[in-house]
DRENPA-3360 file (N, C-alpha, C; in nm, 2 decimals, always signed):
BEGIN
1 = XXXXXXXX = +2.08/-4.11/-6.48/+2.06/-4.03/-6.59/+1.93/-3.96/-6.59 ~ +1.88/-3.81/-6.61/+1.80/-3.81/-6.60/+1.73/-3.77/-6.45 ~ +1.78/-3.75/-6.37/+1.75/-3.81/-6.23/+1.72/-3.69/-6.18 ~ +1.63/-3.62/-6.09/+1.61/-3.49/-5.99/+1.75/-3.48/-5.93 ~ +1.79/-3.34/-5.92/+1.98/-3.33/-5.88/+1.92/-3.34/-5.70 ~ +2.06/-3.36/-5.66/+2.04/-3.36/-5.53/+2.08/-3.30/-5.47 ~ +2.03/-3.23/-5.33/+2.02/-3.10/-5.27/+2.02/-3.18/-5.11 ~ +2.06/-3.05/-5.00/+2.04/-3.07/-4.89/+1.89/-3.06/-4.80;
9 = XXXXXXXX = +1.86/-3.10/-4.72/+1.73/-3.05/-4.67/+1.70/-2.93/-4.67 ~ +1.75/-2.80/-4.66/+1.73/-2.70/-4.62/+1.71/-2.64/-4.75 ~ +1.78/-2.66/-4.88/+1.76/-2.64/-5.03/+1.65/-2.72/-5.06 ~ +1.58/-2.84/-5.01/+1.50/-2.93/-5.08/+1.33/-2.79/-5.00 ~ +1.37/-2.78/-4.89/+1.25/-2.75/-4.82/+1.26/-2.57/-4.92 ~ +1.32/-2.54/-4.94/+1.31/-2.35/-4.99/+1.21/-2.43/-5.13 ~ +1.29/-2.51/-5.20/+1.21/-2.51/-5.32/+1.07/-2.59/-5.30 ~ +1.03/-2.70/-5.22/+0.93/-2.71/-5.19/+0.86/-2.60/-5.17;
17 = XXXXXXXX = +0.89/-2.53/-5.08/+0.81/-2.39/-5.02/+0.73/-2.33/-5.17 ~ +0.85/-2.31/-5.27/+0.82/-2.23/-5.38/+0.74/-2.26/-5.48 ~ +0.77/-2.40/-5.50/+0.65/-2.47/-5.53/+0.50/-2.49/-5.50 ~ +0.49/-2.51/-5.42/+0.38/-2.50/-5.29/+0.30/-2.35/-5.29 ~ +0.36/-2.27/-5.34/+0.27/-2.15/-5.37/+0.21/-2.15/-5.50 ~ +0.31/-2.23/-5.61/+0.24/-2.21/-5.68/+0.09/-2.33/-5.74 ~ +0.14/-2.43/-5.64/-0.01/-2.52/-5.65/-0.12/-2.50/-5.55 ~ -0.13/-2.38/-5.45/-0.19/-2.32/-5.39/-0.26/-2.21/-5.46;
25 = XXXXXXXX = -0.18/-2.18/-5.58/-0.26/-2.07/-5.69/-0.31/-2.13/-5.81 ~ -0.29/-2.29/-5.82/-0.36/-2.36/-5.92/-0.50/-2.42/-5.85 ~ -0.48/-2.47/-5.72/-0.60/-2.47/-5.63/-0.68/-2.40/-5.69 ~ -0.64/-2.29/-5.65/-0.75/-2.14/-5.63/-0.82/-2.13/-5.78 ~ -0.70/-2.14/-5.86/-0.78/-2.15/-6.00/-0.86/-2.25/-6.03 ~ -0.86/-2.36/-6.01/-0.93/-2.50/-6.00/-1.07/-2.46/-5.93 ~ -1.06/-2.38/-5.87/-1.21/-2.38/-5.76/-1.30/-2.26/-5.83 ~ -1.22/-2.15/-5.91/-1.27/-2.07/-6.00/-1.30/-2.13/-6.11;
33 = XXXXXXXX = -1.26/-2.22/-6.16/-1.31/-2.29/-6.28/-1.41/-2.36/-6.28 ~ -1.42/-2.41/-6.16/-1.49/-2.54/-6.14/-1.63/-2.44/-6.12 ~ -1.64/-2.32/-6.07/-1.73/-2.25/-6.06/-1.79/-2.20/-6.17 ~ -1.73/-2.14/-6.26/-1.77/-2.11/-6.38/-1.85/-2.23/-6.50 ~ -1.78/-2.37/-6.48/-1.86/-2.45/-6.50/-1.95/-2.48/-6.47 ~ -2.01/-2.50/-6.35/-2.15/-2.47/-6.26/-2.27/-2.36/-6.31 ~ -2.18/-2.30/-6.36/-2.26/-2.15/-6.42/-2.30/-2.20/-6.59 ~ -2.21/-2.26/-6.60/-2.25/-2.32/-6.76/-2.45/-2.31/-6.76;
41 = XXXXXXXX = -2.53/-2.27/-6.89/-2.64/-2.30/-6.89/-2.66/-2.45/-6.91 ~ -2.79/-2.49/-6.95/-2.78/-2.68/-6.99/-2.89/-2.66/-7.06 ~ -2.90/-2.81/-7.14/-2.96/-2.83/-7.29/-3.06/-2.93/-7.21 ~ -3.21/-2.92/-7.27/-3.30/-3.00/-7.24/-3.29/-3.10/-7.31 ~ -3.33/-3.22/-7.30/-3.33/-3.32/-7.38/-3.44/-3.39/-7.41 ~ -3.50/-3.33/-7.52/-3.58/-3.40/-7.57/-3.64/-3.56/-7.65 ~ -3.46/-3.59/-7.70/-3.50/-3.71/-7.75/-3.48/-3.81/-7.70 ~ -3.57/-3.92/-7.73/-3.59/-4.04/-7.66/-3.48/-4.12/-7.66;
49 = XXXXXXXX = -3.41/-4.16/-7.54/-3.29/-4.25/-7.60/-3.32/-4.40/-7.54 ~ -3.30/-4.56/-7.57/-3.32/-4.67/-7.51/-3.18/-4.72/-7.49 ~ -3.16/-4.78/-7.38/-3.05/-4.86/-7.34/-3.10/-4.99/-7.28 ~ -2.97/-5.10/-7.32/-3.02/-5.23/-7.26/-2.96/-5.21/-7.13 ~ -2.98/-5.27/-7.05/-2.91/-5.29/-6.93/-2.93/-5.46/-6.84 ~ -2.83/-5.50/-6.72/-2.94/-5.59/-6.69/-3.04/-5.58/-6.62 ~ -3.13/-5.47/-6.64/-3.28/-5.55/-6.59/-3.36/-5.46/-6.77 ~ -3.29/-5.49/-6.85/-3.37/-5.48/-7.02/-3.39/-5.33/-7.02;
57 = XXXXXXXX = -3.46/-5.30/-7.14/-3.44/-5.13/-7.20/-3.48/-5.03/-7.09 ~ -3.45/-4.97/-7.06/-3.44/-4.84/-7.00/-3.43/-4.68/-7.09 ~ -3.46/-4.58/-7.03/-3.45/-4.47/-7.08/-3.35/-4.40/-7.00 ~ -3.31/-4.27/-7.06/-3.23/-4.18/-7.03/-3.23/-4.13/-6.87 ~ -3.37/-4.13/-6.87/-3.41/-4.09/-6.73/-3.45/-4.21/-6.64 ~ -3.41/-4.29/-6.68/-3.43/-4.43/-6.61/-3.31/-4.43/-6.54 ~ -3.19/-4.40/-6.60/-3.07/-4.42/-6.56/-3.00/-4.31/-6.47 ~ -3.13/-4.20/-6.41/-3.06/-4.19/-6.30/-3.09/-4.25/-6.17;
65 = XXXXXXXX = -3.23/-4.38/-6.15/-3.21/-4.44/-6.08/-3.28/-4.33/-5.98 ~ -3.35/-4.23/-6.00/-3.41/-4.17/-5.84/-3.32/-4.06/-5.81 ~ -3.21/-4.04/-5.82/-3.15/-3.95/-5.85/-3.14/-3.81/-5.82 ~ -3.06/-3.71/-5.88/-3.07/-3.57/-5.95/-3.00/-3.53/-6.04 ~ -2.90/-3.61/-6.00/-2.76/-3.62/-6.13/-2.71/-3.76/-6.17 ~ -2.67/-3.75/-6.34/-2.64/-3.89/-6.33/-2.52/-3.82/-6.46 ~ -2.39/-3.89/-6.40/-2.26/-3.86/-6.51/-2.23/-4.00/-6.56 ~ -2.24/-3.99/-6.69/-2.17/-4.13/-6.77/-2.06/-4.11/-6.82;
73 = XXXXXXXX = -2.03/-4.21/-6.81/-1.92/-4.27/-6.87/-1.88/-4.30/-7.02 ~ -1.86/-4.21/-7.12/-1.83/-4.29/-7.24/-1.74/-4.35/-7.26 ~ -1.72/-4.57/-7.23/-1.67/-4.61/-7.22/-1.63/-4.65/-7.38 ~ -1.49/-4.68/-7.42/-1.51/-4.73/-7.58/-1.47/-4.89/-7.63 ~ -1.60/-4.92/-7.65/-1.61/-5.10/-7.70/-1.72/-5.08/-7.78 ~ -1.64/-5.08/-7.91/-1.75/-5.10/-8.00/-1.77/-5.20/-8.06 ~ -1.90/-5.19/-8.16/-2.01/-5.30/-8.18/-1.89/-5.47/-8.19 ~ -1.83/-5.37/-8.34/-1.70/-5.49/-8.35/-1.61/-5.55/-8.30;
81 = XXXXXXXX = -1.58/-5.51/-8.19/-1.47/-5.51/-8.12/-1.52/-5.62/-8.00 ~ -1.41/-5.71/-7.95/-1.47/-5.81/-7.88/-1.39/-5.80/-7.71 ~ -1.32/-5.67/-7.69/-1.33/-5.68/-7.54/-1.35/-5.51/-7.53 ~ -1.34/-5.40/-7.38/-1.28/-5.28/-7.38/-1.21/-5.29/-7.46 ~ -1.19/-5.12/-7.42/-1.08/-5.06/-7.45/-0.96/-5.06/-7.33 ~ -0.87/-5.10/-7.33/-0.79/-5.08/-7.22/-0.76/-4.96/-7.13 ~ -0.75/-4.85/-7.21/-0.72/-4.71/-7.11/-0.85/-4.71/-7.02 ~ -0.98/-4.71/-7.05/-1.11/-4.67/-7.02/-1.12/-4.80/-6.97;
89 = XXXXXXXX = -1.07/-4.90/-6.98/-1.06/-5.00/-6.85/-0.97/-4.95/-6.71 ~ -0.87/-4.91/-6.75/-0.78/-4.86/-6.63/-0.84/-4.77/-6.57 ~ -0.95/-4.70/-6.65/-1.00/-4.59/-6.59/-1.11/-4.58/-6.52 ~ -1.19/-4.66/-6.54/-1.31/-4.74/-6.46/-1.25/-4.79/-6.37 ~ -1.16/-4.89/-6.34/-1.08/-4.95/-6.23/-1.00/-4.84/-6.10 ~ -1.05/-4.72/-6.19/-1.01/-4.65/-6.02/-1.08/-4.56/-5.95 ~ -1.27/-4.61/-6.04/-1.39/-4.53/-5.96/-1.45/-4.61/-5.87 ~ -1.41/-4.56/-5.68/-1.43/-4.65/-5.62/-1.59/-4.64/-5.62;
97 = XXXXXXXX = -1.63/-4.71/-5.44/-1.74/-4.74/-5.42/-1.86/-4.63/-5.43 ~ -1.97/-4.63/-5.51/-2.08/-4.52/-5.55/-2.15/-4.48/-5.44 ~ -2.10/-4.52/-5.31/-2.19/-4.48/-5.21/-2.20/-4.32/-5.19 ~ -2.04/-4.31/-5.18/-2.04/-4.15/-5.18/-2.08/-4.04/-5.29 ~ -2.14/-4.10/-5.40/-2.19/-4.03/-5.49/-2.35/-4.04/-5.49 ~ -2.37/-4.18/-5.47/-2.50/-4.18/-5.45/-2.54/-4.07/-5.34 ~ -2.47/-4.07/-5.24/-2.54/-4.02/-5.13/-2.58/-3.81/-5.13 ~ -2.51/-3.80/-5.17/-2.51/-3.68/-5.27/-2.65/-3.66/-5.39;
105 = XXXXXXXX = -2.70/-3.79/-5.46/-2.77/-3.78/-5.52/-2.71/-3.77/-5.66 ~ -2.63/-3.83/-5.69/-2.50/-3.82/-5.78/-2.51/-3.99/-5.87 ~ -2.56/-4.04/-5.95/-2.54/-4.18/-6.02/-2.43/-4.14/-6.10 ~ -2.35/-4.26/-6.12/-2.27/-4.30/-6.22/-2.32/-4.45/-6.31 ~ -2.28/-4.38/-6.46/-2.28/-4.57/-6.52/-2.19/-4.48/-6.63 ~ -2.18/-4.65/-6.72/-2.07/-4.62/-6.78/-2.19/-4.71/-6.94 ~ -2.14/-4.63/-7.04/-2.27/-4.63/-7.16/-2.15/-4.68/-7.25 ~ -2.19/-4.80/-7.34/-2.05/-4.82/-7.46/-2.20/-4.87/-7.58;
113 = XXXXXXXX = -2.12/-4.86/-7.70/-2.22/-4.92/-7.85/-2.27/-5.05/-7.86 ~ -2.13/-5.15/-7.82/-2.13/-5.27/-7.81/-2.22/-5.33/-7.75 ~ -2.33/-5.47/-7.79/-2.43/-5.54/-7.74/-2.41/-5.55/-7.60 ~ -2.49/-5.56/-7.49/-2.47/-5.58/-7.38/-2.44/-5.71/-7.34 ~ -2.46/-5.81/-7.50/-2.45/-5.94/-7.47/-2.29/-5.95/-7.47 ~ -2.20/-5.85/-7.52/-2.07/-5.82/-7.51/-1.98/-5.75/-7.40 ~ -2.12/-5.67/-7.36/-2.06/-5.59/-7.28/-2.08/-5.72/-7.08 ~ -2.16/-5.77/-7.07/-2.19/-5.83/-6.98/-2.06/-5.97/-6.97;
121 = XXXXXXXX = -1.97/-6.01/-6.99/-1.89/-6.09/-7.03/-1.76/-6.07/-6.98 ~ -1.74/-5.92/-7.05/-1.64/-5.82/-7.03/-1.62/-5.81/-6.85 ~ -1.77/-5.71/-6.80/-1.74/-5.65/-6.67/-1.73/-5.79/-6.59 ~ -1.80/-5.90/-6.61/-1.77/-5.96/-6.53/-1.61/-6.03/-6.50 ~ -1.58/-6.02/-6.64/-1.41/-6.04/-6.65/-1.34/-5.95/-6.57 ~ -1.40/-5.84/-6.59/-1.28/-5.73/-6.48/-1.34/-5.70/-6.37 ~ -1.44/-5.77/-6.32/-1.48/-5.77/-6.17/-1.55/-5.65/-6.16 ~ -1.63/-5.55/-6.21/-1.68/-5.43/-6.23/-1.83/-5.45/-6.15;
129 = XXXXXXXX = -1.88/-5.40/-6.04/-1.95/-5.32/-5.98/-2.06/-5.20/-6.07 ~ -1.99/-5.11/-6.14/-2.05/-5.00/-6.19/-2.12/-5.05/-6.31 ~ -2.27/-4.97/-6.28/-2.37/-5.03/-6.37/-2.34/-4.97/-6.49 ~ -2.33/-5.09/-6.63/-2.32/-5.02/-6.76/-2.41/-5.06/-6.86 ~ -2.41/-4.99/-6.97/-2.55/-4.99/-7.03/-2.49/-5.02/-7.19 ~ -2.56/-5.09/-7.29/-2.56/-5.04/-7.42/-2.60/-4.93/-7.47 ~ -2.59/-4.90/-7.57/-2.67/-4.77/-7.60/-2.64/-4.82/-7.79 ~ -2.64/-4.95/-7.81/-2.65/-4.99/-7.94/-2.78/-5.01/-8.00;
137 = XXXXXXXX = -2.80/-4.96/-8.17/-2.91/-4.89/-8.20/-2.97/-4.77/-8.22 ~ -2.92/-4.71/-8.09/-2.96/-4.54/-8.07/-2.85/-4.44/-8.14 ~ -2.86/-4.33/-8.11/-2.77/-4.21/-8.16/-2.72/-4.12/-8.05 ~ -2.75/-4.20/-7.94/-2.62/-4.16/-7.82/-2.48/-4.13/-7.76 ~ -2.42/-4.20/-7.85/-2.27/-4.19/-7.83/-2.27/-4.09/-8.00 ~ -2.32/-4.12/-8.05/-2.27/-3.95/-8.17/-2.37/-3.83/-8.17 ~ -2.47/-3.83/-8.05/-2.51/-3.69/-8.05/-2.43/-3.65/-7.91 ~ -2.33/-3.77/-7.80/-2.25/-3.68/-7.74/-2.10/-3.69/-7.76;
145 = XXXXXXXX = -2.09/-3.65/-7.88/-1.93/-3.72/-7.91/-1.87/-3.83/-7.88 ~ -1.89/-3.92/-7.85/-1.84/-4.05/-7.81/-1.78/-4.14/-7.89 ~ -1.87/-4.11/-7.99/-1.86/-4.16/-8.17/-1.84/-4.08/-8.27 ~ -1.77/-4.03/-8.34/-1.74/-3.92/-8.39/-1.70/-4.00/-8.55 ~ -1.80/-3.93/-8.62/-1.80/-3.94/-8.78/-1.63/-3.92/-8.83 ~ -1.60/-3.98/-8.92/-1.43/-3.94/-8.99/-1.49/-3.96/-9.12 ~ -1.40/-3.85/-9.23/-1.42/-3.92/-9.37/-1.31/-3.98/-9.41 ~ -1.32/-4.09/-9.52/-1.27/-4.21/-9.55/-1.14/-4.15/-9.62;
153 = XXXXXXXX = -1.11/-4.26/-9.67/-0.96/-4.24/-9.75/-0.97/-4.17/-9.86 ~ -1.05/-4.11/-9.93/-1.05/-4.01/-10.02/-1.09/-4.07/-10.15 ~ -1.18/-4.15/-10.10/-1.27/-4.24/-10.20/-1.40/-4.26/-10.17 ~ -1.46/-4.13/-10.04/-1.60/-4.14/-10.04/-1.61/-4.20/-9.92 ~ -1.54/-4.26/-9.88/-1.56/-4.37/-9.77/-1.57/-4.29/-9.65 ~ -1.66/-4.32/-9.55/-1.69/-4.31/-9.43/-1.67/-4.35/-9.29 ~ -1.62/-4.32/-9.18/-1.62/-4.43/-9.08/-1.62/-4.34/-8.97 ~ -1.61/-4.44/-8.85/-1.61/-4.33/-8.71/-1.50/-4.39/-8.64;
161 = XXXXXXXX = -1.45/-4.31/-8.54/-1.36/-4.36/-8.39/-1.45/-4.36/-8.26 ~ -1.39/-4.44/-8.18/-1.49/-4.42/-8.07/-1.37/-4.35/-7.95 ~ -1.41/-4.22/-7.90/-1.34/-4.11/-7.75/-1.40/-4.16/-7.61 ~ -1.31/-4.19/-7.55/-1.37/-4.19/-7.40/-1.43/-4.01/-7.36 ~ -1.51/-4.06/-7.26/-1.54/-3.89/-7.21/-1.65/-3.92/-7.09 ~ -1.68/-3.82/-7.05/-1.78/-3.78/-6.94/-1.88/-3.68/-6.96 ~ -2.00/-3.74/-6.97/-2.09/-3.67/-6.98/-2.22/-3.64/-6.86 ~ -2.26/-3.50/-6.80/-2.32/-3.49/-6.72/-2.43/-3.44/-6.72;
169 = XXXXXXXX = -2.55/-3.47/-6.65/-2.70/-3.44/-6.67/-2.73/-3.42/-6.51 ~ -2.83/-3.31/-6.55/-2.92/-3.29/-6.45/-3.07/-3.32/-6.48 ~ -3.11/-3.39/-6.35/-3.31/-3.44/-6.41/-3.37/-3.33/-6.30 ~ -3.51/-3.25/-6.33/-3.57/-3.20/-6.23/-3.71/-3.23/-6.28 ~ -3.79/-3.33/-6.20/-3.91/-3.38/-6.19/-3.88/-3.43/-6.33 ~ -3.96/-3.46/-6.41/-3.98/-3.54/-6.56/-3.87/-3.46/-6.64 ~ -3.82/-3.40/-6.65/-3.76/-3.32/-6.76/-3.61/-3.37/-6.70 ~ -3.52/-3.36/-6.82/-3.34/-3.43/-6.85/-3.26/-3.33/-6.87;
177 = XXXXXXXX = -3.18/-3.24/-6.88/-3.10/-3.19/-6.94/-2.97/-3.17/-6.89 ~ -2.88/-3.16/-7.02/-2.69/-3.20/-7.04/-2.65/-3.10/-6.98 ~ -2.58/-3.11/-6.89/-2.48/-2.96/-6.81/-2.38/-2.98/-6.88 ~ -2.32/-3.10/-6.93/-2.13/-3.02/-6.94/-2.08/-3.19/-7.01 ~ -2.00/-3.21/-7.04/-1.91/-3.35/-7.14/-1.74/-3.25/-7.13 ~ -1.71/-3.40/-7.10/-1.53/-3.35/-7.13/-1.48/-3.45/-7.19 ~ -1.39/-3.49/-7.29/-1.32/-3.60/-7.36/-1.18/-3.61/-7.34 ~ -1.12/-3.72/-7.38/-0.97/-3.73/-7.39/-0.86/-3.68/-7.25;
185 = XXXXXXXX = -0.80/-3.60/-7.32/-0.72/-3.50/-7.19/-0.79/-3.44/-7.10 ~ -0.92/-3.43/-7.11/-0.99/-3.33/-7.05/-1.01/-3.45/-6.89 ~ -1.00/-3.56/-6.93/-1.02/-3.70/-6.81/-0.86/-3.70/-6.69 ~ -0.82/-3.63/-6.77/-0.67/-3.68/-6.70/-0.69/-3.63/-6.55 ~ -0.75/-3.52/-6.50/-0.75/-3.54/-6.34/-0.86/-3.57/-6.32 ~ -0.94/-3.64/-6.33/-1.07/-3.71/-6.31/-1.03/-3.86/-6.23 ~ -1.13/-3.88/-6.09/-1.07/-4.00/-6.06/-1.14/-4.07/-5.92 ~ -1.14/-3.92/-5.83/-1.20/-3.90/-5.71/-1.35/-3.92/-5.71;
193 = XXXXXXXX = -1.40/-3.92/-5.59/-1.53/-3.89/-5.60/-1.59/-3.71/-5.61 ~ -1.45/-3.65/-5.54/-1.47/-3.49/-5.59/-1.45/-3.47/-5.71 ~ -1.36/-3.50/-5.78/-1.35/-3.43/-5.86/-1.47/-3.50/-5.95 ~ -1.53/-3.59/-5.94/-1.62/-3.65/-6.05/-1.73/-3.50/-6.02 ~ -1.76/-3.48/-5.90/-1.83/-3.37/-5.83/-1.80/-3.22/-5.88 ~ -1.73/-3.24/-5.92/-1.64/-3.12/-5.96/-1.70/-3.06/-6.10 ~ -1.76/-3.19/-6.16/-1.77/-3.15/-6.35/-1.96/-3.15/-6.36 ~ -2.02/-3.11/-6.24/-2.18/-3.14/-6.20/-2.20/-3.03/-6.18;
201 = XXXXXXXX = -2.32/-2.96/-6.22/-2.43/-2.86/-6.19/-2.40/-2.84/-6.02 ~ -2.40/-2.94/-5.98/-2.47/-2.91/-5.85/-2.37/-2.89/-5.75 ~ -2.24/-2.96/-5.84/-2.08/-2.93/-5.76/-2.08/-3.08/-5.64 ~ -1.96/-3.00/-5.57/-1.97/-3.12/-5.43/-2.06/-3.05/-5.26 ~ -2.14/-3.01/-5.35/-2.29/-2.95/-5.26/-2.24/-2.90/-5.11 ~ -2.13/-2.80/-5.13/-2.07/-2.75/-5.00/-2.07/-2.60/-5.02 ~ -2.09/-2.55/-4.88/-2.12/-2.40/-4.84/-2.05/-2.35/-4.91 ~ -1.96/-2.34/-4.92/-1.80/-2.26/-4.99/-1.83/-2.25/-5.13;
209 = XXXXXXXX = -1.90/-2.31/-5.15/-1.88/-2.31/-5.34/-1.96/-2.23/-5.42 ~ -1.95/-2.16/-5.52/-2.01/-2.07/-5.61/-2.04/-2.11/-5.72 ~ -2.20/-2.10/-5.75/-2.26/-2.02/-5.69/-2.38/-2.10/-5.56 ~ -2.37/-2.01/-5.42/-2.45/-2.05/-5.35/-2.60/-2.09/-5.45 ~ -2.65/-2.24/-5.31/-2.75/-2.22/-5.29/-2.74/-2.39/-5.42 ~ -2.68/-2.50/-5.47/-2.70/-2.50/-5.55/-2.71/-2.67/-5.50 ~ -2.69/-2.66/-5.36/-2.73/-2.80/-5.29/-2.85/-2.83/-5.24 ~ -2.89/-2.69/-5.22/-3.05/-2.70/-5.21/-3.14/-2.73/-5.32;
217 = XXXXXXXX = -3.12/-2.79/-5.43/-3.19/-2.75/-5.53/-3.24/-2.96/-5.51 ~ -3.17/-3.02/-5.43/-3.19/-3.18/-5.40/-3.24/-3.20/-5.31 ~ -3.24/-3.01/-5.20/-3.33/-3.08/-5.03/-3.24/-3.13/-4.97 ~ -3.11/-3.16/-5.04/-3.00/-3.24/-4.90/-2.89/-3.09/-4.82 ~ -2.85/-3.15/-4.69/-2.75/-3.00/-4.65/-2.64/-3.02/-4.65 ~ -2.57/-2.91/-4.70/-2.47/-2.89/-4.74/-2.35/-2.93/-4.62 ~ -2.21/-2.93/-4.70/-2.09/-2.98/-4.59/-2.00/-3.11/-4.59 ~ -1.91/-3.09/-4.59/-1.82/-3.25/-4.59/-1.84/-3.32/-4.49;
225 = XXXXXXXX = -1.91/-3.26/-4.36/-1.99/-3.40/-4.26/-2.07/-3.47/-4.28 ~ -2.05/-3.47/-4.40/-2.18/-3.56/-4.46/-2.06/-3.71/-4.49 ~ -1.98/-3.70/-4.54/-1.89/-3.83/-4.54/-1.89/-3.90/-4.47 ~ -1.93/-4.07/-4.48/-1.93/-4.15/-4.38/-1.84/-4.25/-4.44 ~ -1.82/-4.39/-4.41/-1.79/-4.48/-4.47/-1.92/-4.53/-4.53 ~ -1.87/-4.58/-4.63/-1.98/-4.62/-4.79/-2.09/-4.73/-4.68 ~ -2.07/-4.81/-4.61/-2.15/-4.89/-4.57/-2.23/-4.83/-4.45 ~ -2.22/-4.66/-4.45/-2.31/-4.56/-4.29/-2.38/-4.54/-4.38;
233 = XXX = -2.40/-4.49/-4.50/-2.54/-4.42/-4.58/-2.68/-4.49/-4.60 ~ -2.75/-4.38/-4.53/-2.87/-4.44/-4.57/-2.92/-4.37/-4.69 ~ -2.92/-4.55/-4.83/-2.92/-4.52/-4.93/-3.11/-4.57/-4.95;
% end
């Protein structure tokens, strides 16, 4: 019931074919978008933000670790709440090894409200590798949407939800600033190490991509020979 009808090879292969051109013109649009994103201006960041982590408070710029780029994760476990969130667990569970982002110059962590005395408990439950941070106390998850103010039941009352999302920064010398945040649906083809590359200033730092010149801006060279396995990079 329900089921793709069935067809002979020679009808299965015409409509592949037909198909096939038109995700060959979503490509193309994908690589124009992704461009235009790149072109996005970015917001300096002036304010001071603290996070726990385990090795204790850190700054904004702490967290890219040496860096040039660092994309977080708005993961949602809040203060109250005593594990993840499940989707944004499933969803962490399919960003593999950081080598290939590191090596790029590319950090990932994943930022939630909840104490890190909550959050440390958690990752170790789900076997998690990727460094994550609190950012309880600060105004980081609601000056990047992550936490989003709601009004109450129509009695004055107040409260928030907490959105998964991705938010991206570029550092150059002492100075921070936000290139780009996507939430919700905007996650759904997010997953790769490209496409994490994909939502960055600096892109997947290859010749082909628009606008030139935007790999040089880290001193590393451009090109997908750069891929090794995660345990060749000298990190």
């Amino acid at each position: 019931m329900g089921l793709p009808g069935i067809v002979t090879r020679e009808e299965w292969l015409a409509a592949r074919e037909e198909l096939l051109a038109k995700e060959k013109a979503e490509t193309r649009a994908r690589d124009a978008l992704n461009a235009e994103r790149r072109r996005l201006p970015m917001v300096e960041i002036d304010k001071e933000y603290l996070f726990d982590g385990s090795d204790g408070k850190a700054r904004l710029f702490d967290l890219f670790d040496g860096d040039a780029q660092l994309i977080v994760y708005h993961f949602m476990f809040a203060p109250e709440w005593d594990a993840g969130c499940r989707s944004c667990s499933a969803f962490l569970d399919q960003i593999g090894h950081l080598a290939h982002l590191r090596a790029r110059s590319t950090n990932f962590i994943a930022v939630s409200r909840a104490p890190f005395t909550k959050i440390l408990p958690f990752k170790a439950r789900m076997g998690w590798t990727v460094p994550w941070y609190s950012s309880n106390g600060s105004d980081f998850n609601q000056d990047f949407n992550a936490t989003v103010a709601t009004v109450g039941d129509g009695e004055g009352g107040e409260g928030s939800y907490e959105q998964p999302g991705l938010s991206c920064f570029l550092r150059e010398g002492d100075r921070v600033f936000h290139t780009y945040s996507t939430y919700a649906r905007g996650l759904d083809w997010v997953g790769s190490y490209s496409s994490l590359f994909d939502l960055t200033a600096l892109g997947r730092q290859e010749e082909w991509e628009e606008p030139k010149g935007r790999s040089a801006a880290i001193g590393a060279p451009a090109g997908s020979s750069r891929v090794r396995y995660h345990d060749e990079y000298e990190m």
